[in-house]
C-alpha positions as YAML, in Angstrom:
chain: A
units: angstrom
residues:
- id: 1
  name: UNK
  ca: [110.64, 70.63, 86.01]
- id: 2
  name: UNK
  ca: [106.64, 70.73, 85.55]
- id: 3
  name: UNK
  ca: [104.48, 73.30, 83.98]
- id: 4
  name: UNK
  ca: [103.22, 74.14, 87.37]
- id: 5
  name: UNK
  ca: [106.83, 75.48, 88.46]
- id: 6
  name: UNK
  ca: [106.84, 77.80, 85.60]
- id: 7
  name: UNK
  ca: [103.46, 79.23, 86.37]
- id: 8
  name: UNK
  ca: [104.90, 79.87, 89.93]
- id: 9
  name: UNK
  ca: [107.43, 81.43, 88.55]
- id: 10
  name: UNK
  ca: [105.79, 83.50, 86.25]
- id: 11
  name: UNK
  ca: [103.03, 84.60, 88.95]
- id: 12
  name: UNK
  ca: [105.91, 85.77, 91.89]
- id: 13
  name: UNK
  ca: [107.18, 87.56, 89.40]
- id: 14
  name: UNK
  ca: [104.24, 89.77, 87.91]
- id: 15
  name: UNK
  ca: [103.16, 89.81, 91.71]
- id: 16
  name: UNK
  ca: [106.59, 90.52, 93.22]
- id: 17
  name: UNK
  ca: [104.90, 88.82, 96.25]
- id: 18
  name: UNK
  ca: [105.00, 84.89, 97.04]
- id: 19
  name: UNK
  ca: [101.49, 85.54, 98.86]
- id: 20
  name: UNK
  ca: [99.82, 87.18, 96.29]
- id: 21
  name: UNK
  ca: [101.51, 84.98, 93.69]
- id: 22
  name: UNK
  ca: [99.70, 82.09, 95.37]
- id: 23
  name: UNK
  ca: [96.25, 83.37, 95.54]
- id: 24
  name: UNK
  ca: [96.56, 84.25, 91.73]
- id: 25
  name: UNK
  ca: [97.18, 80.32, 91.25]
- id: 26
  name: UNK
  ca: [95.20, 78.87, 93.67]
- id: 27
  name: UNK
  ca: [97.89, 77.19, 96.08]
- id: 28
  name: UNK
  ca: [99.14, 77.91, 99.30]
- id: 29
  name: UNK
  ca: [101.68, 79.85, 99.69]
- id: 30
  name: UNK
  ca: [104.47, 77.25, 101.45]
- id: 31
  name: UNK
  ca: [103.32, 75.61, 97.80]
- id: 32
  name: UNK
  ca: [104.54, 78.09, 95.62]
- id: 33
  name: UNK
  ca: [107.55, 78.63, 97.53]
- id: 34
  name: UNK
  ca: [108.82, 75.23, 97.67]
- id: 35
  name: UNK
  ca: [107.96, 74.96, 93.62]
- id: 36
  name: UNK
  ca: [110.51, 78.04, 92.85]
- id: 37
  name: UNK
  ca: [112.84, 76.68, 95.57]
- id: 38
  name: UNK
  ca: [112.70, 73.01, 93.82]
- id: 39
  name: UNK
  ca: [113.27, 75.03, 90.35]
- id: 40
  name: UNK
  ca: [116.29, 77.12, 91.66]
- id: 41
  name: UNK
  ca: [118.00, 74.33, 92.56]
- id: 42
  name: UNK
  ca: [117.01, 72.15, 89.12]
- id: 43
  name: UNK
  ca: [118.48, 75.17, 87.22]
- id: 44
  name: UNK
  ca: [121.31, 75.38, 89.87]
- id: 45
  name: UNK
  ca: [120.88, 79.20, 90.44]
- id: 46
  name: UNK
  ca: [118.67, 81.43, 92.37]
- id: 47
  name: UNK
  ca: [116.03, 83.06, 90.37]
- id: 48
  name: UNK
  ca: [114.87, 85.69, 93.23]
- id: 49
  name: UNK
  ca: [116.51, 87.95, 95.31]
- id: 50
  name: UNK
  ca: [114.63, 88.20, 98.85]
- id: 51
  name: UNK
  ca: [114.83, 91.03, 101.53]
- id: 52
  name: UNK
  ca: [112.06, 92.39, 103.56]
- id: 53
  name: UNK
  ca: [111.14, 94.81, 101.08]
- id: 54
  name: UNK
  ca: [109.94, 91.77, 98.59]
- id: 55
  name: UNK
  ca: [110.97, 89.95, 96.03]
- id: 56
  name: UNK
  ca: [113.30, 90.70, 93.16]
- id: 57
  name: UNK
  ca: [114.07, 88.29, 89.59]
- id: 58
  name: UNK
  ca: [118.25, 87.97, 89.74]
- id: 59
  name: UNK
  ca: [119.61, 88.67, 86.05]
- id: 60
  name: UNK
  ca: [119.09, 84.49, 85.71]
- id: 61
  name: UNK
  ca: [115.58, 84.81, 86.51]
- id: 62
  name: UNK
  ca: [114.84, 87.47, 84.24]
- id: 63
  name: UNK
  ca: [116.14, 85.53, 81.53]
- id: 64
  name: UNK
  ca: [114.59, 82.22, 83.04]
- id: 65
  name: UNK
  ca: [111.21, 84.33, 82.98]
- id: 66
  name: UNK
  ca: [111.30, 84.80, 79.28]
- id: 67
  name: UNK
  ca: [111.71, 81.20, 78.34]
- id: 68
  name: UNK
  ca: [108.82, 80.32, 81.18]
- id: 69
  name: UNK
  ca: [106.24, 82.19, 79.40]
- id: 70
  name: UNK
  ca: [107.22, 80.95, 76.30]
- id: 71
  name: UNK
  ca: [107.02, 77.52, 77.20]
- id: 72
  name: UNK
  ca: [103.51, 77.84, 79.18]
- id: 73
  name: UNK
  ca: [102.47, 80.19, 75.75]
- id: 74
  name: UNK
  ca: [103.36, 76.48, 73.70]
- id: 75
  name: UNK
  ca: [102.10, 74.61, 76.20]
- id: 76
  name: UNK
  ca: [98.63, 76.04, 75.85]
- id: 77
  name: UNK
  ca: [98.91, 76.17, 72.04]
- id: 78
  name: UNK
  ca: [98.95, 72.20, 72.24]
- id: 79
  name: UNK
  ca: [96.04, 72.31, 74.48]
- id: 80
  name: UNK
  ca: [94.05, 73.97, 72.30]
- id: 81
  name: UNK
  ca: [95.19, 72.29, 69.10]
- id: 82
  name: UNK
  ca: [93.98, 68.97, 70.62]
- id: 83
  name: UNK
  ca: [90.60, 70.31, 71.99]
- id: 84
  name: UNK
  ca: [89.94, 72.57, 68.87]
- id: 85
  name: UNK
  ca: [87.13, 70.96, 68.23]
- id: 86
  name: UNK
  ca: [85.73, 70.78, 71.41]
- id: 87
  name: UNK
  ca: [84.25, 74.11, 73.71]
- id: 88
  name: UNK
  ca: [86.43, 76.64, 74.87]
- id: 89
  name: UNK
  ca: [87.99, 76.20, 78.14]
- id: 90
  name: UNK
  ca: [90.67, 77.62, 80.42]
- id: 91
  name: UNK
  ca: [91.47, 81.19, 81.38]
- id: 92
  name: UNK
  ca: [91.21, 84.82, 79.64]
- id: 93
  name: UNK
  ca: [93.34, 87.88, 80.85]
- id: 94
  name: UNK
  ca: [91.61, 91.10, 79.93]
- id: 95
  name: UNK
  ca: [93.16, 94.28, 80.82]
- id: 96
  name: UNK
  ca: [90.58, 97.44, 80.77]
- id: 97
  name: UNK
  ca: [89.75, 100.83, 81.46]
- id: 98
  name: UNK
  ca: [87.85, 101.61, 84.13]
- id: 99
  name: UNK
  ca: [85.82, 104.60, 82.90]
- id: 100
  name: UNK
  ca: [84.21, 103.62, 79.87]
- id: 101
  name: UNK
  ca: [81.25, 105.18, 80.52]
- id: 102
  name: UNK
  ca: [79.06, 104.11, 77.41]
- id: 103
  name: UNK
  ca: [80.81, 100.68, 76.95]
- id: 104
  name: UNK
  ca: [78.70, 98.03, 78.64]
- id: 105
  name: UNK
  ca: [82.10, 95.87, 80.17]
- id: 106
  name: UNK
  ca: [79.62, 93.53, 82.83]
- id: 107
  name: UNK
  ca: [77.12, 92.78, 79.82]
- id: 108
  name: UNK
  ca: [80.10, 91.75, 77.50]
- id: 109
  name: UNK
  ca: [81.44, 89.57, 79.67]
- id: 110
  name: UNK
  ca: [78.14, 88.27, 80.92]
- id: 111
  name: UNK
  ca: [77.48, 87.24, 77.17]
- id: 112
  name: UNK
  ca: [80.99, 85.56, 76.64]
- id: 113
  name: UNK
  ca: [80.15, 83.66, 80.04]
- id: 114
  name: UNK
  ca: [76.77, 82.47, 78.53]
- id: 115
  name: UNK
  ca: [78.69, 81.50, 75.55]
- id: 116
  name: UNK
  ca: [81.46, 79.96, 76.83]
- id: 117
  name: UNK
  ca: [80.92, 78.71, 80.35]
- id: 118
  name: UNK
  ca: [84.38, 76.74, 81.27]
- id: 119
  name: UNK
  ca: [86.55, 79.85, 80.79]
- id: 120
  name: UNK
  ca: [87.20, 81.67, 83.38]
- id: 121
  name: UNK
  ca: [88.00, 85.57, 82.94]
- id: 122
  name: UNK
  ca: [90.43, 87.72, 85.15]
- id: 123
  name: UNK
  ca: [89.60, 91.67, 84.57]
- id: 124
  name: UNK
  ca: [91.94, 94.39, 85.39]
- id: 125
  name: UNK
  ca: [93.53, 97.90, 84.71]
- id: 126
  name: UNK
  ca: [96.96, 99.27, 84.84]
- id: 127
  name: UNK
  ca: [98.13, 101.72, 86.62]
- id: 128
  name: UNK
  ca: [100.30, 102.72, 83.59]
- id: 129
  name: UNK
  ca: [96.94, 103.33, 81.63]
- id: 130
  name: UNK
  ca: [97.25, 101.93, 77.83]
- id: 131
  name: UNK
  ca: [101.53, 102.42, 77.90]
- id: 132
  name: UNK
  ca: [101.32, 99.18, 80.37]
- id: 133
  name: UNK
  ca: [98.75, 96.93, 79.08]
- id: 134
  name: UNK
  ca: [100.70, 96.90, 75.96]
- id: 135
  name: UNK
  ca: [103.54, 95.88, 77.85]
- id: 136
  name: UNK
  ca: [102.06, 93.77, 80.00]
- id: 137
  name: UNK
  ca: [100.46, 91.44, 76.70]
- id: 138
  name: UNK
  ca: [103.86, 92.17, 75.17]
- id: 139
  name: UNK
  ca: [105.40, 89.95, 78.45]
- id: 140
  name: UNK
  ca: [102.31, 87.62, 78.18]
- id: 141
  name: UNK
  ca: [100.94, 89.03, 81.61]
- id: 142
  name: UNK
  ca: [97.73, 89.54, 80.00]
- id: 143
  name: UNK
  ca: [95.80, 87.80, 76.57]
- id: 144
  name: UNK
  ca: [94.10, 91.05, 75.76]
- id: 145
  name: UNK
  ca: [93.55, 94.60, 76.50]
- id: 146
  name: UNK
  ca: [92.10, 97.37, 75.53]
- id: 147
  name: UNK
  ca: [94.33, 99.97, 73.82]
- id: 148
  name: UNK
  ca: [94.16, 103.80, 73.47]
- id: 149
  name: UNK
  ca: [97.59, 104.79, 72.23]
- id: 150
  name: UNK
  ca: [97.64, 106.76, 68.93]
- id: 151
  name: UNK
  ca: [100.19, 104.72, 67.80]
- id: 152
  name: UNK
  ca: [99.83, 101.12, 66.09]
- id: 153
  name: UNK
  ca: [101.63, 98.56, 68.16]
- id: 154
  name: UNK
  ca: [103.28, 96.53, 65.08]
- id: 155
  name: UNK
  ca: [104.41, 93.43, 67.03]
- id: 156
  name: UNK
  ca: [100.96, 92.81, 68.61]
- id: 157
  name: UNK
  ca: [96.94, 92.22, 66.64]
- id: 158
  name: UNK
  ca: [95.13, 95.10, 66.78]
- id: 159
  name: UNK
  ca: [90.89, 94.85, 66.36]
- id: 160
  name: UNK
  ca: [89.95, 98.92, 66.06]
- id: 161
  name: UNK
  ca: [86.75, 99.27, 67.93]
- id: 162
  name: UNK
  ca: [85.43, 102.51, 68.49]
- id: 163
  name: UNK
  ca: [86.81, 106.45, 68.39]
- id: 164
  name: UNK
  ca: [85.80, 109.36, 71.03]
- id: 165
  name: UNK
  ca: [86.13, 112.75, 70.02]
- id: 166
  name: UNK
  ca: [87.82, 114.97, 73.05]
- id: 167
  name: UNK
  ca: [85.27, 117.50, 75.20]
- id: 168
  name: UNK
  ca: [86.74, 120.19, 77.32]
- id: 169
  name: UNK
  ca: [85.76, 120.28, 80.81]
- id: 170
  name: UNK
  ca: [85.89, 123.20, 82.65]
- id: 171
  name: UNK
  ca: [84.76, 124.55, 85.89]
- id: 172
  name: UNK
  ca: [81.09, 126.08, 85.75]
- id: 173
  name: UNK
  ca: [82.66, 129.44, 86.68]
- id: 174
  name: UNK
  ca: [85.35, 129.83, 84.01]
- id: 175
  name: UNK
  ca: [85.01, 132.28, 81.48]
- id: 176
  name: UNK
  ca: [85.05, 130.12, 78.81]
- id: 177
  name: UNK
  ca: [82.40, 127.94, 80.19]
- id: 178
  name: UNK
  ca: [79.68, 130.12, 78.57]
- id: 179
  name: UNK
  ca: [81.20, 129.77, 75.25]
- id: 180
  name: UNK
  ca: [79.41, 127.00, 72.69]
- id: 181
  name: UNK
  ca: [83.19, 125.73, 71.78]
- id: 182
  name: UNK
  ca: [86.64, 126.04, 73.57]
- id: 183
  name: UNK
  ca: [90.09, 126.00, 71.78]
- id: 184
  name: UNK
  ca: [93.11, 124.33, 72.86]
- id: 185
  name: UNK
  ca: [95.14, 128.03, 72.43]
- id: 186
  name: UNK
  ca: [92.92, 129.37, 74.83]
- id: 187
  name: UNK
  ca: [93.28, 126.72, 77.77]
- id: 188
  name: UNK
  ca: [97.25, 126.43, 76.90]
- id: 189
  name: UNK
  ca: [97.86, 128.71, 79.93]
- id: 190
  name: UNK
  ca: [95.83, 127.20, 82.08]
- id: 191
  name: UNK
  ca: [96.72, 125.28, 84.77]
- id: 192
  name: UNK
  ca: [95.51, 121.22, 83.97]
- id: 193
  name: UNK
  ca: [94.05, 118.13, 85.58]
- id: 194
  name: UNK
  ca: [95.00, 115.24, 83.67]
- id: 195
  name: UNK
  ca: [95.94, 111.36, 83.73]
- id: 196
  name: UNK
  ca: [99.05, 110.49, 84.32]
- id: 197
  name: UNK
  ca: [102.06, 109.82, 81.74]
- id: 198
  name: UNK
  ca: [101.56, 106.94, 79.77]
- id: 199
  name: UNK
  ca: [97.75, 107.25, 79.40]
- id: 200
  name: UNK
  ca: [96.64, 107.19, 75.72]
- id: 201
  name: UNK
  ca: [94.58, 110.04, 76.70]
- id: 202
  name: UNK
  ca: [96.98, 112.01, 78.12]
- id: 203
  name: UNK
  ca: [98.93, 111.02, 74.85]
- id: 204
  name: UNK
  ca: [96.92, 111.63, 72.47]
- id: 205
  name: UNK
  ca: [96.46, 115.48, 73.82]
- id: 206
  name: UNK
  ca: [100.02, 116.03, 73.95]
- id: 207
  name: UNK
  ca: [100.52, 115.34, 70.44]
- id: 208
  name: UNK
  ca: [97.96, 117.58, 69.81]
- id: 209
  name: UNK
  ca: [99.23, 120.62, 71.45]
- id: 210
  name: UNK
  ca: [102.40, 119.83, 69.94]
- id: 211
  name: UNK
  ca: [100.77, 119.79, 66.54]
- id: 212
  name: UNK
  ca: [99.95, 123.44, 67.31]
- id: 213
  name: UNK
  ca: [102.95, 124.45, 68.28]
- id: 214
  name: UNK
  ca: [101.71, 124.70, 72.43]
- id: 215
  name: UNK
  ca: [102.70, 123.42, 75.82]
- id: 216
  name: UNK
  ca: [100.74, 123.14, 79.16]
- id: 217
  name: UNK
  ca: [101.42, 122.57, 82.36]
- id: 218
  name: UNK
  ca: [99.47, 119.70, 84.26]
- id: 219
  name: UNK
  ca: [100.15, 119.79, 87.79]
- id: 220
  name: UNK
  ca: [97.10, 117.45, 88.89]
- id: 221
  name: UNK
  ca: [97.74, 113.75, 87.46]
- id: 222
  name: UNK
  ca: [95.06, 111.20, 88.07]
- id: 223
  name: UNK
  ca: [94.94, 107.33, 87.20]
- id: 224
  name: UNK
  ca: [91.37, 107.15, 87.45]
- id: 225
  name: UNK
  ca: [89.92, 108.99, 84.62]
- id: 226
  name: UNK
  ca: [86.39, 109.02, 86.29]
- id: 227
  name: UNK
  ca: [87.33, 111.50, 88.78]
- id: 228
  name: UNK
  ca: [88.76, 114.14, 86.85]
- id: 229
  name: UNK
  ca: [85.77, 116.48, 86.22]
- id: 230
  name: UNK
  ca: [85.16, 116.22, 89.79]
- id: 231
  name: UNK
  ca: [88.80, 117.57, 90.67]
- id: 232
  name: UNK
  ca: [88.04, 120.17, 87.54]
- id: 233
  name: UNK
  ca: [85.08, 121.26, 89.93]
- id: 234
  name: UNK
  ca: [87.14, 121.63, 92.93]
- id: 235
  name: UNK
  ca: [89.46, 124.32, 91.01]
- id: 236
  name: UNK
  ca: [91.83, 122.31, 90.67]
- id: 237
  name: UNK
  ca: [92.67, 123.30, 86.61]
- id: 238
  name: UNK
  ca: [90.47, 122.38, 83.11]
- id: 239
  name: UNK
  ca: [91.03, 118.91, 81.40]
- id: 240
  name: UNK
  ca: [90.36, 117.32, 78.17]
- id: 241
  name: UNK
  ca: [88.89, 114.09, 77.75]
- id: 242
  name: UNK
  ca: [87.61, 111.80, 75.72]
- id: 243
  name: UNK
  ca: [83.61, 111.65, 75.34]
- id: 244
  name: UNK
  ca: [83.56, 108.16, 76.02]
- id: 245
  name: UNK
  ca: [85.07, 108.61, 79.38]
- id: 246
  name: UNK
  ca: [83.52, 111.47, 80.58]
- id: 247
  name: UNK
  ca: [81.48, 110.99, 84.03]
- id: 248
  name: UNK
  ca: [79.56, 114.24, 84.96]
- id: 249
  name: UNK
  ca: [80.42, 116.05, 87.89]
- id: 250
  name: UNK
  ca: [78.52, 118.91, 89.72]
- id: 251
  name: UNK
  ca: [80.45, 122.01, 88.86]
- id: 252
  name: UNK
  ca: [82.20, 121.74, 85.90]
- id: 253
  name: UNK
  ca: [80.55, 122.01, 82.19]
- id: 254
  name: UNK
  ca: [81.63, 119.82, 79.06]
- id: 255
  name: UNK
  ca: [82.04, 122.11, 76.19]
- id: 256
  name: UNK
  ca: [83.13, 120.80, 72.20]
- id: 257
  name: UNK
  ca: [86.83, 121.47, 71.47]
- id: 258
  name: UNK
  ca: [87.14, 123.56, 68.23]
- id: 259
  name: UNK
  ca: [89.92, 121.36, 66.54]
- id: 260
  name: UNK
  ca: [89.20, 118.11, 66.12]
- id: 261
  name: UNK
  ca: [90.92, 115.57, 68.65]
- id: 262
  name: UNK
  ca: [89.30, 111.67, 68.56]
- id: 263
  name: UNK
  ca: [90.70, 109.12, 70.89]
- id: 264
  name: UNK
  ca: [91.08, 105.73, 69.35]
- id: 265
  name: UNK
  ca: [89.95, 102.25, 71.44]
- id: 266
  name: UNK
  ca: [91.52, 99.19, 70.18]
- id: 267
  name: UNK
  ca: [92.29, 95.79, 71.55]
- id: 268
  name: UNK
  ca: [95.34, 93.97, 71.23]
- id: 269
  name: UNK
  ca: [96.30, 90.33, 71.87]
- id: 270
  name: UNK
  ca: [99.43, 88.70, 70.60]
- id: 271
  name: UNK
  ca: [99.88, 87.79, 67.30]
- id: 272
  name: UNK
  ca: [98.52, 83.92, 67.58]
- id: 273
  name: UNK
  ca: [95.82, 84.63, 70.27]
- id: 274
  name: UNK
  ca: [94.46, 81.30, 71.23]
- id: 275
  name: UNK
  ca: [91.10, 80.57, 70.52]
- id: 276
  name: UNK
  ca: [89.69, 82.11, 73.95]
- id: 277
  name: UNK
  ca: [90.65, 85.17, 73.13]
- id: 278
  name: UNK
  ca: [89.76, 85.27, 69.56]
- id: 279
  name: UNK
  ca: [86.55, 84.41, 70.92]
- id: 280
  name: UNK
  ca: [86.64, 87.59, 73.41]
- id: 281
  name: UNK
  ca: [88.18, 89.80, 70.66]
- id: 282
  name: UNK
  ca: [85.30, 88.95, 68.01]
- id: 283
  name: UNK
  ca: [82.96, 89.70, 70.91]
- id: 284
  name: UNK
  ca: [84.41, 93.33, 71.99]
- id: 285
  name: UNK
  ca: [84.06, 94.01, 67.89]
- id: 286
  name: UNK
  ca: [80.90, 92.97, 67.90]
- id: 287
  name: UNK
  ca: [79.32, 94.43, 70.92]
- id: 288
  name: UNK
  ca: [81.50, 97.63, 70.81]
- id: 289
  name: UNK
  ca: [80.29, 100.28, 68.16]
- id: 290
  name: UNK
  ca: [82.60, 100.44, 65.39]
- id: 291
  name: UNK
  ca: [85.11, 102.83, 64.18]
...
């Protein structure tokens, strides 16, 4: 058993897909298959369950799984602990948001590429919103992400960076568009476009109508933030979102909420990030206006 089976095992399994497993590590695919075949039979039972629908961990594999990503976790703890001295290498997983409009993501990570040239980053969302990047560091999927749950996460770091206060949007021809300032009581009724469940947006809001004692129906879900106002335009209901992620769209307005509603950005890591990512977190807090 080598390091390099365990990261073949660990990469099928976030994939679910031997093919796209092997372009995330760099091998062919007959590769990575014969690594987890060699490792099933090492560990004398199979560790995926195959059908033409994909790939599936057996009850052994998901507990196999766990122990892989500690191992490869330790394994490049020791790396860095002999090369502490030396400049950061090897590979940072950052999961993001895709619609932070006023956050400049490309000239972050061109300045952590000037400053550290042999790591490598891999950038991506979740279609879960914040609710799966925590889960997805939790597993080890990812070294950091950014965060936007109201809630603390107490078995992960936490770096606050920034807060957004919520702005309604509303179609340019609703009657409430012409007001200076919108209350949540008067859009309860309304129909609403909104990210889907999970979302620290979407969160965040809910907690806040609860707070008042108000539901709301939300029969448009989105998982890209940026398009929301744009389906606000179309008719389609009002919405609520955070200033930070707000991309204009002809034919709705942005109007102030009258209670006060902030969205929180964090990033998380694990608890002992290594020193890649400590590097990347002190970068977001330093780039990133503060809280």
């Amino acid at each position: 058993m080598d390091t390099r089976q365990l990261e073949y095992l660990v990469a099928v399994a976030d994939e679910q897909s031997f093919t796209r497993a092997a372009e995330r590590v760099f091998a062919a695919q007959s590769t990575v298959s014969a690594g987890i075949q060699s490792l099933e039979r090492e560990l004398g039972a199979p560790l995926f369950e195959r059908d033409a629908h994909g790939v599936r961990l057996t009850d052994v594999g998901e507990a196999v799984l766990a122990e892989a990503r500690v191992a490869l976790r330790g394994v490049d703890r020791m790396r860095e602990l002999a090369d502490r001295d030396g400049p950061l290498r090897g590979t940072v997983r950052v999961g993001i948001f895709t619609n932070l409009t006023t956050v400049d993501l490309p000239g972050i990570m061109g300045e952590f590429h000037r400053r550290h040239p042999g790591v490598d980053l891999r950038l991506g969302p979740s279609p879960s919103g914040s609710t799966g990047l925590v889960e997805d560091v939790r597993q080890g999927r990812l070294d950091i992400a950014f965060h936007g749950l109201p809630d603390a996460v107490p078995d992960l770091l936490t770096r606050p960076l920034t807060f957004s206060p919520f702005r309604a949007v509303l179609p340019e021809a609703h009657p409430l568009a012409r007001t200076r300032a919108v209350s949540l009581a008067n859009l309860a009724e309304e129909p609403w476009v909104d990210a889907r469940a999970g979302f620290g947006n979407r969160v965040t809001l809910d907690r806040a109508f609860a707070a008042l004692g108000l539901t709301r129906r939300v029969p448009t879900e989105l998982s890209d933030l940026g398009e929301i106002p744009r389906f606000v335009a179309a008719g389609l209901g009002v919405a609520a979102l955070p200033e930070l992620t707000i991309i204009p769209a002809a034919g709705a307005v942005v109007r102030p909420l009258r209670e006060p509603v902030d969205w929180r950005l964090s990033a998380i890591a694990r608890q002992r990030p290594g020193r890649a990512a400590e590097a990347m977190l002190a970068l977001l807090e330093e780039r990133i206006p503060g809280v």
